[in-house]
PDBQT receptor file of N, H, CA, C and O in Angstrom, charges set to zero:
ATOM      1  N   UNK A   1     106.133  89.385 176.875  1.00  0.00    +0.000 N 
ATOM      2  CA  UNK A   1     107.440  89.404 176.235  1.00  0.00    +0.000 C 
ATOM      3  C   UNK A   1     107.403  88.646 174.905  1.00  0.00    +0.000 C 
ATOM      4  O   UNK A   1     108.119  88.973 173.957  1.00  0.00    +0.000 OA
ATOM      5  N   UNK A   2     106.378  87.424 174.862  1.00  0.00    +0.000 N 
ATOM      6  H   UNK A   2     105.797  87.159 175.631  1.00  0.00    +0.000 HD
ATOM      7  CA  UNK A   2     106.663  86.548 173.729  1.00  0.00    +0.000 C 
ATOM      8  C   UNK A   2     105.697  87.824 172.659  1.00  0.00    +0.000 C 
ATOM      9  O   UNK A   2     106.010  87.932 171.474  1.00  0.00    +0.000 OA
ATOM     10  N   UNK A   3     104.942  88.402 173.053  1.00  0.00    +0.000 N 
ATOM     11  H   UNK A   3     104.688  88.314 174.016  1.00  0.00    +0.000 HD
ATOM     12  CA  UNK A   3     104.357  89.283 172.004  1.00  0.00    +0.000 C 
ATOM     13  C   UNK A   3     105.030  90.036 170.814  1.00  0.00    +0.000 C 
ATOM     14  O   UNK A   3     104.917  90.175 169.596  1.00  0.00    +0.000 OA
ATOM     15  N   UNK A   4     105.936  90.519 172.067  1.00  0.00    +0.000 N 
ATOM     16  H   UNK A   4     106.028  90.406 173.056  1.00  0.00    +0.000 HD
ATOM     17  CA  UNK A   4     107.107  91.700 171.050  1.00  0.00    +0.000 C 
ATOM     18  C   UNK A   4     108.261  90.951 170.393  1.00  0.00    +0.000 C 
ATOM     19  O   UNK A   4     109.178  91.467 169.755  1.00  0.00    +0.000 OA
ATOM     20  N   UNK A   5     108.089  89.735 170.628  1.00  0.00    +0.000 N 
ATOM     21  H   UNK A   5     107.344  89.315 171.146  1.00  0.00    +0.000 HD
ATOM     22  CA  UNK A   5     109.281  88.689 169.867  1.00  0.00    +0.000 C 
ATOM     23  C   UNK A   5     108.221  88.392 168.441  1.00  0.00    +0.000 C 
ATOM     24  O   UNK A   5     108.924  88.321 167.433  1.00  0.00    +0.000 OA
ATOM     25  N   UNK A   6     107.032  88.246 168.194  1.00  0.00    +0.000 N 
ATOM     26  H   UNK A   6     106.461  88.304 169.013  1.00  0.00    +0.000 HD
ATOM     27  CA  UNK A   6     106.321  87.737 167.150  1.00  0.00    +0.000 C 
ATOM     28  C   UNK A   6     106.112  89.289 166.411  1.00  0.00    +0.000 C 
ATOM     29  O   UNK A   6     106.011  89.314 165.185  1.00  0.00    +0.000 OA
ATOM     30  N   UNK A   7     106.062  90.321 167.035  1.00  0.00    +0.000 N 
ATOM     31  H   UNK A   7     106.144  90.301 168.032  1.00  0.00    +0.000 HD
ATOM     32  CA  UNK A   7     106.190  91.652 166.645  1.00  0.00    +0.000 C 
ATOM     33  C   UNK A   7     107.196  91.769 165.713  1.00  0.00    +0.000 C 
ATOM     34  O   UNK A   7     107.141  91.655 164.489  1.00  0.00    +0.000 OA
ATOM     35  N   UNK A   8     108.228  92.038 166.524  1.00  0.00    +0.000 N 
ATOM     36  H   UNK A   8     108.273  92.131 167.519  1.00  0.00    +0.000 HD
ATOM     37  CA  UNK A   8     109.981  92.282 165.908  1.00  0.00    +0.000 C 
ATOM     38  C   UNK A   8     110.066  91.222 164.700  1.00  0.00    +0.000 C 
ATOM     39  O   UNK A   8     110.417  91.705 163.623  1.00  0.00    +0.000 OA
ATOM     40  N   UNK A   9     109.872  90.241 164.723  1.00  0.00    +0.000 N 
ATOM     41  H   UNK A   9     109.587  89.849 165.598  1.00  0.00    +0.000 HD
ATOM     42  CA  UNK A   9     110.032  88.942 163.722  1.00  0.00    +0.000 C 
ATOM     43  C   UNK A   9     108.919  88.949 162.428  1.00  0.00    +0.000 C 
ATOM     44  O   UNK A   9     109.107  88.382 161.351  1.00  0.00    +0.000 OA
ATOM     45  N   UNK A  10     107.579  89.825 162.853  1.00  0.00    +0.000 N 
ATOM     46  H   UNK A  10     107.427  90.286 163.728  1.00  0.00    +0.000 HD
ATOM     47  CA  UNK A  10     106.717  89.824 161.637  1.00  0.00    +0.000 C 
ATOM     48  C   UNK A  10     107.673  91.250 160.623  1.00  0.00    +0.000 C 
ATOM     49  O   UNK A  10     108.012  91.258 159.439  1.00  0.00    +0.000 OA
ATOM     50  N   UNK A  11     107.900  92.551 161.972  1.00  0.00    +0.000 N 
ATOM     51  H   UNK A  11     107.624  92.544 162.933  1.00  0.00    +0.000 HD
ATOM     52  CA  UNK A  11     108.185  93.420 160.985  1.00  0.00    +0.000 C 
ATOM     53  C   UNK A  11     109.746  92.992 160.177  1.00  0.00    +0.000 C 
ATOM     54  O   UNK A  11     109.945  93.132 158.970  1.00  0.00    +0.000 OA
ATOM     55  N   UNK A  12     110.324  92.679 160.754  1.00  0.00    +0.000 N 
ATOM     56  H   UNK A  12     110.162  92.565 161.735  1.00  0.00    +0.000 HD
ATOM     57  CA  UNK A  12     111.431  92.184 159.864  1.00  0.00    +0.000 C 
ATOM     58  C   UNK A  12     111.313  91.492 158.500  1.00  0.00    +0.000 C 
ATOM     59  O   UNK A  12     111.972  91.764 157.495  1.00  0.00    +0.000 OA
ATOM     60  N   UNK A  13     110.446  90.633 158.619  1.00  0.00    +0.000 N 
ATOM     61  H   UNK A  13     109.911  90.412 159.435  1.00  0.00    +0.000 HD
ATOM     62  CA  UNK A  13     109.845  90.097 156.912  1.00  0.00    +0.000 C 
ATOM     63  C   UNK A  13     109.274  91.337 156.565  1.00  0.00    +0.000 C 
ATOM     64  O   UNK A  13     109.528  91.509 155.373  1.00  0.00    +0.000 OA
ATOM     65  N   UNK A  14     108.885  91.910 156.833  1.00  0.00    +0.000 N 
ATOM     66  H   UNK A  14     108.679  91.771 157.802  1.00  0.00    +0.000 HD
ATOM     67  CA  UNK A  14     108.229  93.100 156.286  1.00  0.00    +0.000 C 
ATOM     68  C   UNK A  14     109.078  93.979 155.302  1.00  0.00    +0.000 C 
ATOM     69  O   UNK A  14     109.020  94.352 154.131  1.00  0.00    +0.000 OA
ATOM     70  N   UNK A  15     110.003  94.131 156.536  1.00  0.00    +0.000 N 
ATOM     71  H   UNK A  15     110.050  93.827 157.488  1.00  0.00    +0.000 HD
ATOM     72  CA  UNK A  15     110.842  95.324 156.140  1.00  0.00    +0.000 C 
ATOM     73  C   UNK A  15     111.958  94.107 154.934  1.00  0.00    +0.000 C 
ATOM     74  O   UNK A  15     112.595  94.585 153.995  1.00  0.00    +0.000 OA
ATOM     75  N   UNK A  16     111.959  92.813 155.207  1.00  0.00    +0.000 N 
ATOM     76  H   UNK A  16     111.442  92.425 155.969  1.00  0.00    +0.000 HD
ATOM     77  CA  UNK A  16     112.838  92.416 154.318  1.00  0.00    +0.000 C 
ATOM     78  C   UNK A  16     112.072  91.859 153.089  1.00  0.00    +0.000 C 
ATOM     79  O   UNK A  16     112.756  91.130 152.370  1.00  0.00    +0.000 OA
ATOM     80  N   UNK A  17     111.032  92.021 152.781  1.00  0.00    +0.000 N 
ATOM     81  H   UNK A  17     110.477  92.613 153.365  1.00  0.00    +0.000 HD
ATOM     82  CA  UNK A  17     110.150  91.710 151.547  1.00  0.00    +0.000 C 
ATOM     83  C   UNK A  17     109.797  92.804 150.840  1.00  0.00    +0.000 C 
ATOM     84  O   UNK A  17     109.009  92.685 149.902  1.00  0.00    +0.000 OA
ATOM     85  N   UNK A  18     110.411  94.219 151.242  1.00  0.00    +0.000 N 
ATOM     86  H   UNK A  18     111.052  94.315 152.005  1.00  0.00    +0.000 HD
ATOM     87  CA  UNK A  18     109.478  95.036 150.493  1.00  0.00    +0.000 C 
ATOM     88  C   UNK A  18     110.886  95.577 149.461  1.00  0.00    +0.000 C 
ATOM     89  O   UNK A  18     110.542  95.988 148.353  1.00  0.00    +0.000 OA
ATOM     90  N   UNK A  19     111.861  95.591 149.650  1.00  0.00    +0.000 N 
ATOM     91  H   UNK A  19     112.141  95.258 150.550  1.00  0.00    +0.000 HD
ATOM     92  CA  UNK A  19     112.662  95.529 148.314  1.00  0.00    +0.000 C 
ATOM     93  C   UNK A  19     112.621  94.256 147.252  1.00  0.00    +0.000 C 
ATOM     94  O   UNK A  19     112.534  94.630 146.082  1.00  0.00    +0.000 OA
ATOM     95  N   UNK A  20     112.658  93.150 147.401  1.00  0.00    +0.000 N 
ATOM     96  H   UNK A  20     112.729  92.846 148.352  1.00  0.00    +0.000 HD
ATOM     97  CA  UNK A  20     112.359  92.900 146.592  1.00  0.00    +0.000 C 
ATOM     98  C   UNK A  20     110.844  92.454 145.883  1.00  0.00    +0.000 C 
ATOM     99  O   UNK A  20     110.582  91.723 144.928  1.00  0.00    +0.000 OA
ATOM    100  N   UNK A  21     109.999  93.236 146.801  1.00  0.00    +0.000 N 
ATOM    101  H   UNK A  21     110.211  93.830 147.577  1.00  0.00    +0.000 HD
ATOM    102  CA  UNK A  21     109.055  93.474 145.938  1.00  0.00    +0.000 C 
ATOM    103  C   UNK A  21     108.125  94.233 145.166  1.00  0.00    +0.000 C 
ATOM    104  O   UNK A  21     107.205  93.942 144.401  1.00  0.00    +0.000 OA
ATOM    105  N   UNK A  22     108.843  95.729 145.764  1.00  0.00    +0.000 N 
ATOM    106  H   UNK A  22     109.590  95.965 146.385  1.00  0.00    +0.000 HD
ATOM    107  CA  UNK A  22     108.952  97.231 144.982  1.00  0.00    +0.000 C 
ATOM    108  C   UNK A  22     110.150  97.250 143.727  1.00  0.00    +0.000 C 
ATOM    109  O   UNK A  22     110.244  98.086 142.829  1.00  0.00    +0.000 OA
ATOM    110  N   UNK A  23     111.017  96.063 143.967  1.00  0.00    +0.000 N 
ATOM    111  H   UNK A  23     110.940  95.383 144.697  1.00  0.00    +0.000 HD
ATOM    112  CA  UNK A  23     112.214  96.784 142.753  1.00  0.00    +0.000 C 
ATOM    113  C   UNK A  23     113.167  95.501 142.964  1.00  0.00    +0.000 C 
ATOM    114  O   UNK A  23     114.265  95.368 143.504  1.00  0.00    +0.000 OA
ATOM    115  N   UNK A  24     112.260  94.584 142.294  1.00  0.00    +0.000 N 
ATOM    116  H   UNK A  24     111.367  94.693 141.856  1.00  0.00    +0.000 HD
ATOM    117  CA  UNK A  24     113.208  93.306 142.517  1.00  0.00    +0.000 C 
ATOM    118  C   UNK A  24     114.494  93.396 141.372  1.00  0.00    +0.000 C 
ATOM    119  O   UNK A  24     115.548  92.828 141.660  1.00  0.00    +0.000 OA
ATOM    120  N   UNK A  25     114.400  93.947 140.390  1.00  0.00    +0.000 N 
ATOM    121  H   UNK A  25     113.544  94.408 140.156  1.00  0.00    +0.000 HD
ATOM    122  CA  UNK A  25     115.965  94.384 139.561  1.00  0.00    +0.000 C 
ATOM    123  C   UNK A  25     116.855  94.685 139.893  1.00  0.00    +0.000 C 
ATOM    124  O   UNK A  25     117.895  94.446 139.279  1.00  0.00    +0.000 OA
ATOM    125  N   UNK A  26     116.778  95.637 141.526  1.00  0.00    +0.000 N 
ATOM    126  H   UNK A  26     115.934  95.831 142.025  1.00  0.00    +0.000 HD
ATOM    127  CA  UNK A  26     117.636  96.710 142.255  1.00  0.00    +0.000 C 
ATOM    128  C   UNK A  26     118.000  95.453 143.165  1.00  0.00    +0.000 C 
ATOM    129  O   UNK A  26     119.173  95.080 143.157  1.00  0.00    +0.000 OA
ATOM    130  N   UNK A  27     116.973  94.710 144.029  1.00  0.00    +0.000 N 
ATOM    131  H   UNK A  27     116.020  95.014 144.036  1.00  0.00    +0.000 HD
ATOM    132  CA  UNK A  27     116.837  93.833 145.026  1.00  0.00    +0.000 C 
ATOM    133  C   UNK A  27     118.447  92.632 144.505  1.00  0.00    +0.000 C 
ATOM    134  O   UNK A  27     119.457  92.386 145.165  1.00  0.00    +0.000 OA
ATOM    135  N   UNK A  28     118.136  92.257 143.425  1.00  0.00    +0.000 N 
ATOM    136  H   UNK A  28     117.315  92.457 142.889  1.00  0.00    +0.000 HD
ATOM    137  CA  UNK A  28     118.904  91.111 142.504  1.00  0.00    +0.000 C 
ATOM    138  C   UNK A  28     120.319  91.566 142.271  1.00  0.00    +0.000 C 
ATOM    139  O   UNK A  28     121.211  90.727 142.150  1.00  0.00    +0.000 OA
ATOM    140  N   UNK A  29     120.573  92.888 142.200  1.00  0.00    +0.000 N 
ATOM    141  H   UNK A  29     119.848  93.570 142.298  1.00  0.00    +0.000 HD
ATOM    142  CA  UNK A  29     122.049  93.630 141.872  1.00  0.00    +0.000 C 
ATOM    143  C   UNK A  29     122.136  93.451 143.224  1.00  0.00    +0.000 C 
ATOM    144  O   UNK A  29     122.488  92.315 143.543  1.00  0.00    +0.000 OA
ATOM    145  N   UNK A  30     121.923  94.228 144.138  1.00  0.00    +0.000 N 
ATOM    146  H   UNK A  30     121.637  95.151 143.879  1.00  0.00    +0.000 HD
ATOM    147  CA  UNK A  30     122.505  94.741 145.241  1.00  0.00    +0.000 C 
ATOM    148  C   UNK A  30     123.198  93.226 146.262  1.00  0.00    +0.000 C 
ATOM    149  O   UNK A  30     124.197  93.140 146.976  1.00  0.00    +0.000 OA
ATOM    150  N   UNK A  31     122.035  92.131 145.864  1.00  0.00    +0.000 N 
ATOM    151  H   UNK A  31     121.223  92.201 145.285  1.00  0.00    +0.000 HD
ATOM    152  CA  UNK A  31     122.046  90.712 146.472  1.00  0.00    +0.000 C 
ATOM    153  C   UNK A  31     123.496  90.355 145.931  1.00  0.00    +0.000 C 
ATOM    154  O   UNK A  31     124.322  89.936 146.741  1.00  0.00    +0.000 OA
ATOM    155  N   UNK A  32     123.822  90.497 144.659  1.00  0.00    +0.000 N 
ATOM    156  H   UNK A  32     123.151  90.838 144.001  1.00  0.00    +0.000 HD
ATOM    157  CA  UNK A  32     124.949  89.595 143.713  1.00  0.00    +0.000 C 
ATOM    158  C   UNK A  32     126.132  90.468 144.366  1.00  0.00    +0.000 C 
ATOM    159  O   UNK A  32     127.232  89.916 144.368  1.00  0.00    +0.000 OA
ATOM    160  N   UNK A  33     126.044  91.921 144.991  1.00  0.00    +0.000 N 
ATOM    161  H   UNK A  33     125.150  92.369 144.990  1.00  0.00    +0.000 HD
ATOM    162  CA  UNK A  33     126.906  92.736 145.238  1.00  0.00    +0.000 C 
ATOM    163  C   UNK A  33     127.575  92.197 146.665  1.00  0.00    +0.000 C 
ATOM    164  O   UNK A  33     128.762  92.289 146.975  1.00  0.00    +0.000 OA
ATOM    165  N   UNK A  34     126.452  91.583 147.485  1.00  0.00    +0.000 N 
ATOM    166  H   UNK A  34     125.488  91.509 147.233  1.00  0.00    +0.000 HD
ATOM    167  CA  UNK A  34     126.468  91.222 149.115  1.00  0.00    +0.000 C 
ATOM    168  C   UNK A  34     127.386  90.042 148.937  1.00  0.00    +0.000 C 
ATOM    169  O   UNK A  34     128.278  89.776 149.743  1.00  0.00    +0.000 OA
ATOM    170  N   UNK A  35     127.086  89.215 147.644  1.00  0.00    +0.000 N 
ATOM    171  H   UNK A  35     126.361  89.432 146.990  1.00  0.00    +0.000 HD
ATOM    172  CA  UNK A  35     127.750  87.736 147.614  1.00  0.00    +0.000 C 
ATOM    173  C   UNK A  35     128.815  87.770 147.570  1.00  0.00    +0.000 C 
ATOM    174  O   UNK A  35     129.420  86.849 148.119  1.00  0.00    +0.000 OA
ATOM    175  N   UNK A  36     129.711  89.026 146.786  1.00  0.00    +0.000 N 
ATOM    176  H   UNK A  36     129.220  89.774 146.340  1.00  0.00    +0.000 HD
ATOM    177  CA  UNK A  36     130.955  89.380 146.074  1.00  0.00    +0.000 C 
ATOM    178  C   UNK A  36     131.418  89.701 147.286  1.00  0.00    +0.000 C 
ATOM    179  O   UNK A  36     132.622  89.749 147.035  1.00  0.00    +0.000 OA
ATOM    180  N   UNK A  37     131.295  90.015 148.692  1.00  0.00    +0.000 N 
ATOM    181  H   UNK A  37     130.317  89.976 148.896  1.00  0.00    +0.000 HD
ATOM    182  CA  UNK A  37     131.899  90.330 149.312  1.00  0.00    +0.000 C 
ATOM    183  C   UNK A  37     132.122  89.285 150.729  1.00  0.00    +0.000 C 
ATOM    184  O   UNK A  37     131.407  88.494 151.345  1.00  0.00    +0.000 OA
ATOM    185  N   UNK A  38     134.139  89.994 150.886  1.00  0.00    +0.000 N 
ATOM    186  H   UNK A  38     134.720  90.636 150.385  1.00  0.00    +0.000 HD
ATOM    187  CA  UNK A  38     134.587  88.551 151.894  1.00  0.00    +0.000 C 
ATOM    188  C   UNK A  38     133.841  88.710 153.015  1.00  0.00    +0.000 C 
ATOM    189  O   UNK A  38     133.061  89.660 153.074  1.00  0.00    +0.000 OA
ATOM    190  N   UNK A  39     133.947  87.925 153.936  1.00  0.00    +0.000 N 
ATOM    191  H   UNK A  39     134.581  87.153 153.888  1.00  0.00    +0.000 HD
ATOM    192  CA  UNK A  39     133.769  87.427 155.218  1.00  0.00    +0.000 C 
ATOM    193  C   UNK A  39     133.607  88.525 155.987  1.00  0.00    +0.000 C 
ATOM    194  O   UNK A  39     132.546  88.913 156.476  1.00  0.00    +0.000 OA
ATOM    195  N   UNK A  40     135.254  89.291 156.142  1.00  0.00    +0.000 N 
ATOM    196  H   UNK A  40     136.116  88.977 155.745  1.00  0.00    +0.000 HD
ATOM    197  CA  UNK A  40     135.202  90.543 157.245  1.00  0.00    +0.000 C 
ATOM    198  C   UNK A  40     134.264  91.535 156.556  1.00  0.00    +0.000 C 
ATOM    199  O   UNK A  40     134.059  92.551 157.221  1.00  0.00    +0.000 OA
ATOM    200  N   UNK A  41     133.761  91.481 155.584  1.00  0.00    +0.000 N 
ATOM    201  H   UNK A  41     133.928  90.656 155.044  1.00  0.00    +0.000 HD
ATOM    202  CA  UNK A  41     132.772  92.974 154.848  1.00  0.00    +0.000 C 
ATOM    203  C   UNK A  41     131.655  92.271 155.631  1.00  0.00    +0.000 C 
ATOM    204  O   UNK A  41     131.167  92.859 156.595  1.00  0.00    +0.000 OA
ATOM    205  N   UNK A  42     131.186  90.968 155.258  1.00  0.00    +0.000 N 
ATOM    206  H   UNK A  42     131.582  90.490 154.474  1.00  0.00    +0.000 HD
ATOM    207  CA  UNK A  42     130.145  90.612 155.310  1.00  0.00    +0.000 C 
ATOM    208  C   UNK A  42     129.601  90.720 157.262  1.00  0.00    +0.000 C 
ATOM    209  O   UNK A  42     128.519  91.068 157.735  1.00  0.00    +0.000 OA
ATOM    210  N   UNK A  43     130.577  90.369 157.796  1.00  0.00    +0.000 N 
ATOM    211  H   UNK A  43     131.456  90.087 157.412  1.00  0.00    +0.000 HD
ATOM    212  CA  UNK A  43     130.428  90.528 159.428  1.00  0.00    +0.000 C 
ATOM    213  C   UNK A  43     130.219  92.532 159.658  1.00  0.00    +0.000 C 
ATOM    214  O   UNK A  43     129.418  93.144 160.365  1.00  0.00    +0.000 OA
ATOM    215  N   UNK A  44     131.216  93.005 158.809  1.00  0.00    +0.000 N 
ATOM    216  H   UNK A  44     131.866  92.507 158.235  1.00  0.00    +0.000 HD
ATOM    217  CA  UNK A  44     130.836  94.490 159.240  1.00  0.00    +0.000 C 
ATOM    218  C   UNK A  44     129.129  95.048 158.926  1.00  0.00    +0.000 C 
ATOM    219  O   UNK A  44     128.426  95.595 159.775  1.00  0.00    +0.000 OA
ATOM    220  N   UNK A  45     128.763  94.779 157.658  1.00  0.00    +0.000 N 
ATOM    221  H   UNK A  45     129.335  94.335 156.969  1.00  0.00    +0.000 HD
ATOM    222  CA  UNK A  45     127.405  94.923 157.452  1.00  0.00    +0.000 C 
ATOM    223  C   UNK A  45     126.579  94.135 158.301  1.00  0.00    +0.000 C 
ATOM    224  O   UNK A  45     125.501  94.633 158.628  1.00  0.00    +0.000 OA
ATOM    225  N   UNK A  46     126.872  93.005 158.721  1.00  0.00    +0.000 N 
ATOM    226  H   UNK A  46     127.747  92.601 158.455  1.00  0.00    +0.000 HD
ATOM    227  CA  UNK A  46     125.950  92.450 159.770  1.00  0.00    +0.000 C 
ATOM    228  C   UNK A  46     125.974  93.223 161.319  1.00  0.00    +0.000 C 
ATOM    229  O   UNK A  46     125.105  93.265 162.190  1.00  0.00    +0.000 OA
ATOM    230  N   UNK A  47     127.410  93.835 161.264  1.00  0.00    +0.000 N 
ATOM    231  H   UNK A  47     128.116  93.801 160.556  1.00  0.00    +0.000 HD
ATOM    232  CA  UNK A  47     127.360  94.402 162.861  1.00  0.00    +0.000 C 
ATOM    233  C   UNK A  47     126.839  96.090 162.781  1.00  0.00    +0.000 C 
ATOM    234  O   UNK A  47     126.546  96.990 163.569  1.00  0.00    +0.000 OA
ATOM    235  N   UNK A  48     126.933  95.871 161.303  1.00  0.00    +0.000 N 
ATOM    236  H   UNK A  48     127.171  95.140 160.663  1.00  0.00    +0.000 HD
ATOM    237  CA  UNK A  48     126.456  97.454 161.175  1.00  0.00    +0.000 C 
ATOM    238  C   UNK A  48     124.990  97.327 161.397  1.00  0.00    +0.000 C 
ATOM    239  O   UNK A  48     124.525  98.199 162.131  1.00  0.00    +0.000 OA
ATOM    240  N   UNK A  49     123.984  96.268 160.840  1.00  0.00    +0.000 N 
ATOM    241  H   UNK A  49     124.362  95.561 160.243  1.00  0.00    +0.000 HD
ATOM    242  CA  UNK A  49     122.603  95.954 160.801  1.00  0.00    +0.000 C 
ATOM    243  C   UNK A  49     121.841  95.602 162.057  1.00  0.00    +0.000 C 
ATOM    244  O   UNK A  49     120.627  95.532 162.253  1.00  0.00    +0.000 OA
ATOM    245  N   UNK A  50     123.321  95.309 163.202  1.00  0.00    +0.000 N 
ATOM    246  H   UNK A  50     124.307  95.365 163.042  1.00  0.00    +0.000 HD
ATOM    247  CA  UNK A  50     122.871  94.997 164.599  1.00  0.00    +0.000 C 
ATOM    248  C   UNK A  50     122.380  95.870 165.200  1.00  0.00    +0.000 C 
ATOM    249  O   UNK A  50     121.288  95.929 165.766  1.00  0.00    +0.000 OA
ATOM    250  N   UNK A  51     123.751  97.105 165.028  1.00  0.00    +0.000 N 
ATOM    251  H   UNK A  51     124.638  97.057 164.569  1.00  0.00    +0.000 HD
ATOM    252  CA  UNK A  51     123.683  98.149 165.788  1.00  0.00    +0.000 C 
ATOM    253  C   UNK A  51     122.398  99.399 165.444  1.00  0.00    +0.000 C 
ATOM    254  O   UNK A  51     121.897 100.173 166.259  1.00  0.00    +0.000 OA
ATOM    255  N   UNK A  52     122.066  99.258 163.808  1.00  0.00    +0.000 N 
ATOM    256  H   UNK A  52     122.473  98.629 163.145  1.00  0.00    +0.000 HD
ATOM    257  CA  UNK A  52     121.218 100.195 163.784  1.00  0.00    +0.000 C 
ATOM    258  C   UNK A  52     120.262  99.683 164.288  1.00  0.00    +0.000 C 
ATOM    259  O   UNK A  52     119.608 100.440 165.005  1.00  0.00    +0.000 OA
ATOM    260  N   UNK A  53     119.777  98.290 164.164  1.00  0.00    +0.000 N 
ATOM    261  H   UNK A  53     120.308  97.674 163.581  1.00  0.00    +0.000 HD
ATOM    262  CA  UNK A  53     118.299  97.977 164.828  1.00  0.00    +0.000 C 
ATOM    263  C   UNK A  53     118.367  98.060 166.368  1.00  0.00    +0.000 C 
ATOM    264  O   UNK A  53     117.352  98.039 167.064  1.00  0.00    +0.000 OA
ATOM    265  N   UNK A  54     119.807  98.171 166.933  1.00  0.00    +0.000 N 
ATOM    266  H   UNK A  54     120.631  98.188 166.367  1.00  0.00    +0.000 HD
ATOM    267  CA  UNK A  54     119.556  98.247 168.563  1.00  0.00    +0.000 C 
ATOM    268  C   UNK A  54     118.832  99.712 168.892  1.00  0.00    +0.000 C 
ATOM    269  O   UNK A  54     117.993  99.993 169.749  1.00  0.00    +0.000 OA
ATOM    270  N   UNK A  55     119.587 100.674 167.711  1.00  0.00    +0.000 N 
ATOM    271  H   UNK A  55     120.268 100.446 167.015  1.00  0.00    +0.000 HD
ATOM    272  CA  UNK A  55     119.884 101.941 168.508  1.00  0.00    +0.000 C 
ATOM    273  C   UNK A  55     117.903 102.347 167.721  1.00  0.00    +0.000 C 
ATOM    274  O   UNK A  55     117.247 103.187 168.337  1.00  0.00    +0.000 OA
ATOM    275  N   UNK A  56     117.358 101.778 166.661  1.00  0.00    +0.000 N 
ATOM    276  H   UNK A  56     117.891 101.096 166.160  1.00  0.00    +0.000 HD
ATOM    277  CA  UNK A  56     115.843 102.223 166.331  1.00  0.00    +0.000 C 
ATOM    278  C   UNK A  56     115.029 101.587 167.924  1.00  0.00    +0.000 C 
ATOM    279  O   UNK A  56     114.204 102.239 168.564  1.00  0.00    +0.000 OA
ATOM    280  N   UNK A  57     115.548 100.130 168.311  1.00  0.00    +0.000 N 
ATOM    281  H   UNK A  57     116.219  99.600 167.791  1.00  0.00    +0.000 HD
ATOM    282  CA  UNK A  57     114.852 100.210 169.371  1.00  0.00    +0.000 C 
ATOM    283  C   UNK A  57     114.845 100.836 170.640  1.00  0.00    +0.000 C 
ATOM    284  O   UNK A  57     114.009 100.845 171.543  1.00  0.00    +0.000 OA
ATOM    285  N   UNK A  58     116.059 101.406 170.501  1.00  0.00    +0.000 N 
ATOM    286  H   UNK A  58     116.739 101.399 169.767  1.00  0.00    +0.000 HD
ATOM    287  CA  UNK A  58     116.475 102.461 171.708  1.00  0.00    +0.000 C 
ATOM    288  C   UNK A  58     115.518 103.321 171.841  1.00  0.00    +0.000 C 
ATOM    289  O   UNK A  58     114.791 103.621 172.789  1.00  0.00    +0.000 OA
ATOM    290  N   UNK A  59     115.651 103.855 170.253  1.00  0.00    +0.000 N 
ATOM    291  H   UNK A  59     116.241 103.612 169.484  1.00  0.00    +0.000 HD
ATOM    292  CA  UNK A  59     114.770 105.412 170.175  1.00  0.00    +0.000 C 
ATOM    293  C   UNK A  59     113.317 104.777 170.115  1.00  0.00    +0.000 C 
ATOM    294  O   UNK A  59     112.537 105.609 170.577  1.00  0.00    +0.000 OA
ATOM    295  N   UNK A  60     112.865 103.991 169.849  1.00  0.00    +0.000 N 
ATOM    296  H   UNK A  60     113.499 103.315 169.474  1.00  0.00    +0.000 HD
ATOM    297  CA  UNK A  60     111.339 103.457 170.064  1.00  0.00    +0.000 C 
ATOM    298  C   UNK A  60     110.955 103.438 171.747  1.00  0.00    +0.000 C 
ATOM    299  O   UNK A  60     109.880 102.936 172.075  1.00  0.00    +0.000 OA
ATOM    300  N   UNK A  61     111.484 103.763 172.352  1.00  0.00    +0.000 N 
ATOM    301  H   UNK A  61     112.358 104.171 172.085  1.00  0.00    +0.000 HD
ATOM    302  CA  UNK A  61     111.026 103.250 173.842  1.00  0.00    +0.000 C 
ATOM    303  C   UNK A  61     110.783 104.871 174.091  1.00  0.00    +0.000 C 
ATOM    304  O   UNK A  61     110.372 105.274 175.179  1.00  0.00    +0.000 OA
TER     305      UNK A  61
């Protein structure tokens, strides 16, 4: 179990390093765009970011 926890946690840097380091210009807008937004936006994109990674691990099994 601790395997797929060091798994899930490497690809996540993965997947969260490769915008800004294919297109850190795009990376830097989109960041200043996330800041501009309140609280309830900011919880919806987080519950939106929950749910898609539940439902990729769904379909991974």
């Amino acid at each position: 179990m601790q395997d797929w926890w060091w798994a899930a946690l490497g690809l996540m840097l993965v997947a969260e390093g490769l915008m800004p380091l294919l297109s850190p210009g795009t990376w830097r807008e989109w960041f200043a765009k996330l800041v501009r937004l309140s609280d309830g936006q900011l919880r919806f994109v987080g519950l939106s970011s929950v749910l898609l990674g539940l439902l990729f691990l769904a379909l991974a099994r």
